[in-house]
C-alpha positions as CSV (number, residue, x, y, z in Angstrom):
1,X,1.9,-4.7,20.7
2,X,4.1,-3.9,17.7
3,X,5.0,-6.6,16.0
4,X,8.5,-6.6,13.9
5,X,9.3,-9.6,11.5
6,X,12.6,-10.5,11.2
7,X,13.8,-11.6,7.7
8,X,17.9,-12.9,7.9
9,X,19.1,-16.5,7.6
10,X,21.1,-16.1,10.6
11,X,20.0,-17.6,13.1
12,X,21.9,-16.2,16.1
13,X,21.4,-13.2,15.3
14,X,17.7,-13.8,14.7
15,X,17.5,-14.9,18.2
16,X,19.2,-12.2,19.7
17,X,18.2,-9.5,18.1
18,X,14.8,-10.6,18.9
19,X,15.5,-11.4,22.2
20,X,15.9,-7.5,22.1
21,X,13.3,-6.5,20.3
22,X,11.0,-8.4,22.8
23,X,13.0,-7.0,26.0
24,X,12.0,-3.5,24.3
25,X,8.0,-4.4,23.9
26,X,8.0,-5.6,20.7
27,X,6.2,-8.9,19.4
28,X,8.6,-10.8,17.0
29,X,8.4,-12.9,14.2
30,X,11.0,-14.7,12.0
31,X,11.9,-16.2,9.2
32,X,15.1,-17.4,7.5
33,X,14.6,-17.5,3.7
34,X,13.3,-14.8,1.5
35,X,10.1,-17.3,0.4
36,X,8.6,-18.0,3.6
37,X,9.4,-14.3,4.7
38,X,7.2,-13.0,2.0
39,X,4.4,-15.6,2.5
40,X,5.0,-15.0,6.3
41,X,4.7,-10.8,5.8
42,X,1.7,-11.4,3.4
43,X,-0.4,-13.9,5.9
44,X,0.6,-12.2,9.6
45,X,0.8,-8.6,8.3
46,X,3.3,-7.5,10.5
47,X,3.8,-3.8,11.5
48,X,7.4,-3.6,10.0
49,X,9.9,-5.6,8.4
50,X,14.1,-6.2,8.9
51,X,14.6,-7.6,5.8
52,X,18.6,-9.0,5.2
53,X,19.6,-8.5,2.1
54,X,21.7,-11.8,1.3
55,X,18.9,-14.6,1.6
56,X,18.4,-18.1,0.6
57,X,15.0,-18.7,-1.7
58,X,15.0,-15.2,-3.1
59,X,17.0,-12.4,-1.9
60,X,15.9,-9.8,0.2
61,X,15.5,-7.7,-3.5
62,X,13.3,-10.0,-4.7
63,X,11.0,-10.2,-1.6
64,X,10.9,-6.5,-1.2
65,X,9.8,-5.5,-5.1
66,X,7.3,-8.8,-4.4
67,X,5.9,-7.4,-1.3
68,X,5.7,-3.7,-2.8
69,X,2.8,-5.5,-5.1
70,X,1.1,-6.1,-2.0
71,X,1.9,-4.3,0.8
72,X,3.1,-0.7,2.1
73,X,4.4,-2.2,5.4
74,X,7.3,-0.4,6.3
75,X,10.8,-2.1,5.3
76,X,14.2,-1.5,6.9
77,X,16.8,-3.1,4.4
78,X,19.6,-5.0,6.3
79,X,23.0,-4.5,4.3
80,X,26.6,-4.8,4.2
81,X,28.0,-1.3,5.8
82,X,29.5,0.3,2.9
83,X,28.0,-1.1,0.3
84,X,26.2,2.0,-1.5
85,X,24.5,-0.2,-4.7
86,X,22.6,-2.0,-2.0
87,X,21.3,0.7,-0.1
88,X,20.5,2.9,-3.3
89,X,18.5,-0.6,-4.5
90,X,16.3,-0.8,-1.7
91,X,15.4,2.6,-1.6
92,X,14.7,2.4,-5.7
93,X,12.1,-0.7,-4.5
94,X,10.8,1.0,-2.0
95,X,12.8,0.4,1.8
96,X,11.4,3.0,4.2
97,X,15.3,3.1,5.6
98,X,18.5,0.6,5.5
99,X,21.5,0.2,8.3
100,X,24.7,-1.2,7.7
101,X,25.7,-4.3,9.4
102,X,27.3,-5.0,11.4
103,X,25.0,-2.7,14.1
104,X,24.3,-1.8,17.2
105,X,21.1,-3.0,18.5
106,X,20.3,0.3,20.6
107,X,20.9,2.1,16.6
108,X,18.4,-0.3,15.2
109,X,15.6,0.0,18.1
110,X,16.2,3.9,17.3
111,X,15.6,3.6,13.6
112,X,12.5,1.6,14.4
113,X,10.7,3.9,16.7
114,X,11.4,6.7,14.3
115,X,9.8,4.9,11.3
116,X,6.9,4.0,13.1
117,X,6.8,7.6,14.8
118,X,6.4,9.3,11.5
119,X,3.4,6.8,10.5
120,X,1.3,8.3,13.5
121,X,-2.2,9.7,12.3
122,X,-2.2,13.3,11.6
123,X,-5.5,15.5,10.5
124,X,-6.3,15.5,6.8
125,X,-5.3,17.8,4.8
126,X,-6.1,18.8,1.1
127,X,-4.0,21.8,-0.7
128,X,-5.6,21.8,-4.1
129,X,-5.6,18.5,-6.0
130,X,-3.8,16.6,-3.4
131,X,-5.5,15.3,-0.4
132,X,-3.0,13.8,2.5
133,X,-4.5,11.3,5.0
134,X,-2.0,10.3,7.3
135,X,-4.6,8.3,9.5
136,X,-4.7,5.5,6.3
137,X,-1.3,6.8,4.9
138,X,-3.1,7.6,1.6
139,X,-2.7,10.6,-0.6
140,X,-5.4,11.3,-3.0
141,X,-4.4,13.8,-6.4
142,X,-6.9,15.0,-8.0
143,X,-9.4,12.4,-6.4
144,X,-7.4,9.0,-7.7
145,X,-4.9,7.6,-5.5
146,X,-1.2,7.6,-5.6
147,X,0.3,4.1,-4.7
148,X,2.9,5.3,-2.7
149,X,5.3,3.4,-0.7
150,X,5.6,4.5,3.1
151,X,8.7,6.4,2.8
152,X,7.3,8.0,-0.5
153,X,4.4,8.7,1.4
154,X,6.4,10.8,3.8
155,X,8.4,12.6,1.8
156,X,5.8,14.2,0.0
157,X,4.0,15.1,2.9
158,X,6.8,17.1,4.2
159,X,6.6,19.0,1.0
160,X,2.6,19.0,1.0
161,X,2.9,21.1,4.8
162,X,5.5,23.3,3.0
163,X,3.2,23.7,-0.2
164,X,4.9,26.3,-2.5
165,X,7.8,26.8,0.1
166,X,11.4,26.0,-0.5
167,X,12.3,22.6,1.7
168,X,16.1,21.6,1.6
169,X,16.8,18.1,1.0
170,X,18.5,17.9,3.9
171,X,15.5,18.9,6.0
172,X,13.4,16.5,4.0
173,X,16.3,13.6,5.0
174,X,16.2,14.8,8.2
175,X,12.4,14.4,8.7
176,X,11.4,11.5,6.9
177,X,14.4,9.3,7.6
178,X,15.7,10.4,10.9
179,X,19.1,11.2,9.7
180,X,20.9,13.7,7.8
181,X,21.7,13.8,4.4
182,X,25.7,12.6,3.8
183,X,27.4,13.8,0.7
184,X,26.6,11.7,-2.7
185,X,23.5,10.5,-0.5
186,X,20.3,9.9,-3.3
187,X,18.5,8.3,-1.1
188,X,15.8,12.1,-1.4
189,X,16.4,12.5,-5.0
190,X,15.2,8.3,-5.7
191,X,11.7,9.3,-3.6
192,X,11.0,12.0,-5.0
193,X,11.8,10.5,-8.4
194,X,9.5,8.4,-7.7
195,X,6.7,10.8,-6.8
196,X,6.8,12.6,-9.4
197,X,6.1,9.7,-11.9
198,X,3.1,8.3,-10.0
199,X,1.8,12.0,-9.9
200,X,2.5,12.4,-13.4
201,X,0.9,9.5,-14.6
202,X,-2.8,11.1,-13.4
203,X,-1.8,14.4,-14.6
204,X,1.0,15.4,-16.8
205,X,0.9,19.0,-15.1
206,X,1.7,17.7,-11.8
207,X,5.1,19.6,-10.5
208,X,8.0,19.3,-7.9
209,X,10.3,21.8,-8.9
210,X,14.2,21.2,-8.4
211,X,16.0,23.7,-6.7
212,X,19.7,22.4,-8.1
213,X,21.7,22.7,-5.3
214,X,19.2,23.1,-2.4
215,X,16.1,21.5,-2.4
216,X,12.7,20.6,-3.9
217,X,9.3,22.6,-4.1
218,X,5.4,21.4,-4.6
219,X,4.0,23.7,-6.7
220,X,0.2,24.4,-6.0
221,X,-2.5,23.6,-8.1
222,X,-5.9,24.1,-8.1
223,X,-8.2,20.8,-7.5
């Protein structure tokens, strides 16, 4: 069974949100400070996280650029609808996804499913340097692993399918996320930000080209 772990201080809403969670065959587990929800992640290993932002202890900031240290376990960021800074933080420390509260629980069971849809195995796959192993959710360049974050993880592999092609940020929204992109939306440009340091850092040759405008392209390299 899928277990979820419930990071929020409020209580009600703890209890029935997991009441709903459960009614929809998950396994739930909760905490109500950002302290114990870390320790809790770390020790039960949980197969995603709905982590509040506004926590007593640490906030839901500090957990998540804690647990990144430790763990690629999926992360949906809890956060006040509207409030831009918080969802373009979470996604800088790694969230897989964020919704806005207040929410609909039906919108919430939805984003779930697709996060943990997009982390089904897949075959390998190497296209020069870079080797994709969905079944571990590890990506190998040039034979040293990237330490990517789940969503990071996912983004490039939609690239690594389209190797050399064209792919529109908003099909790269679209398939890693589950939504489409909205105007001003970084949430693409952050990952991919991202990517490109980590591959960088094991070879300064290592290129996504920018499309301004349209999208982003992995340029092939021999291994």
């Amino acid at each position: 069974m899928t277990s979820i772990h419930i990071i929020d201080d409020d209580e009600t809403l703890c209890e029935l949100l997991g009441d709903y969670l459960r009614d929809n065959g998950f396994s739930v587990i909760t905490s109500h400070n950002g302290t114990s929800g870390l320790e809790t992640t770390l020790s039960e290993q949980p197969d995603l996280v709905l982590l509040d932002v506004m926590l007593p202890g640490q906030n839901g900031f500090d957990v998540l650029r804690a647990l990144r240290k430790e763990s690629h376990v999926p992360v949906l960021m809890l956060t006040a609808r509207g409030d831009e800074i918080d969802r373009v933080l979470g996604l800088e420390l790694g969230a897989d996804d964020y919704v806005g509260k207040p929410f609909s629980h039906r919108e919430l069971v939805a984003r779930i499913q697709a996060i943990l849809r997009r982390l089904q195995p897949q075959p390998n796959n190497r296209v020069g340097a870079l080797a994709m192993r969905p079944e571990s959710f590890e990506a190998h360049y040039h034979d040293q692993r990237l330490d990517l974050t789940a969503a990071e993880f996912r983004v490039l592999n939609i690239l690594f399918e389209r190797a050399g092609e064209l792919v529109d940020k908003d099909v790269i929204s679209r398939e890693a996320f589950g939504r489409r992109l909205q105007p001003f939306d970084r949430h693409v440009d952050i990952h991919i930000s991202h990517i490109r340091k980590k591959m960088t850092a094991i070879d300064p040759a290592a290129c996504i080209k920018t499309v301004r405008g349209s999208g982003y392209q992995l340029l092939v390299q021999a291994p």
